[in-house]
C-alpha positions as CSV (number, residue, x, y, z in Angstrom):
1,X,101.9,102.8,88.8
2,X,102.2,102.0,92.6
3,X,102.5,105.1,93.7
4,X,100.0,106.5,91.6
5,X,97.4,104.1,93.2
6,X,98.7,104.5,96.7
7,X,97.7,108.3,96.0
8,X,94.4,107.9,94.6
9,X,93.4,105.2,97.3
10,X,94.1,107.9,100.0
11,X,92.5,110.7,97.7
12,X,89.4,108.5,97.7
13,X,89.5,107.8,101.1
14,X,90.0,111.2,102.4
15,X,86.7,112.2,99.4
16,X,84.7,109.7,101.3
17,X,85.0,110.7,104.6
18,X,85.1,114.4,104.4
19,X,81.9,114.0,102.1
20,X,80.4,111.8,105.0
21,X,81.2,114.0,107.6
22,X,80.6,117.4,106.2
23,X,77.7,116.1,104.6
24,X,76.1,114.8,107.4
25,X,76.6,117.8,109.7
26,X,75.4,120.2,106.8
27,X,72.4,117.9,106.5
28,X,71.5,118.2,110.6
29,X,72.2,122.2,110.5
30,X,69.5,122.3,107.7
31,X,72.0,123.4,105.1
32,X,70.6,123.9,101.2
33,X,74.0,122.4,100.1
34,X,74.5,119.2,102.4
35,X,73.8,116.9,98.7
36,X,76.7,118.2,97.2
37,X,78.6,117.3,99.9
38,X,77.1,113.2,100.2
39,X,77.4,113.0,96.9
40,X,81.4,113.3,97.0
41,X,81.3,109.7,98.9
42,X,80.3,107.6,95.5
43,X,83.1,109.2,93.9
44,X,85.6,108.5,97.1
45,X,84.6,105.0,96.5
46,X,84.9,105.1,93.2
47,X,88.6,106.1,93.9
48,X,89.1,104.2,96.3
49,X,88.7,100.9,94.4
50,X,90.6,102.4,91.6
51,X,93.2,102.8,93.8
52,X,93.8,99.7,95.4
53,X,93.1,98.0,91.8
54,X,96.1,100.0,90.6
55,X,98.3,98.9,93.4
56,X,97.2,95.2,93.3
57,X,98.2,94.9,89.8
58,X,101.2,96.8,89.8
59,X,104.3,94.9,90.0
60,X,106.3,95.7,93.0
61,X,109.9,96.0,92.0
């Protein structure tokens, strides 16, 4: 279960940022598809906090 939340924290991270930073520069080069692109960062959060849930509650053996 650790590890399982160690990869979805970075999954979420790496969602979040790419979404942030894609979508950003899409948005400034006047790009139809730049919302697709922000809208990835809700579910990087969402990932993100599912992910360091699932490595908080795990036990650590």
């Amino acid at each position: 279960m650790h590890k399982l939340g160690v990869i979805t924290t970075l999954l979420g991270l790496i969602l979040s940022i790419a979404g942030l930073v894609v979508g950003f520069w899409k948005m400034l080069n006047g790009s139809e598809n730049a919302e697709i692109w922000i809208s990835l960062v809700p579910l990087g959060f969402v990932g993100l906090f599912l992910g360091v849930t699932m490595t908080q509650l795990s036990n650590k053996q």
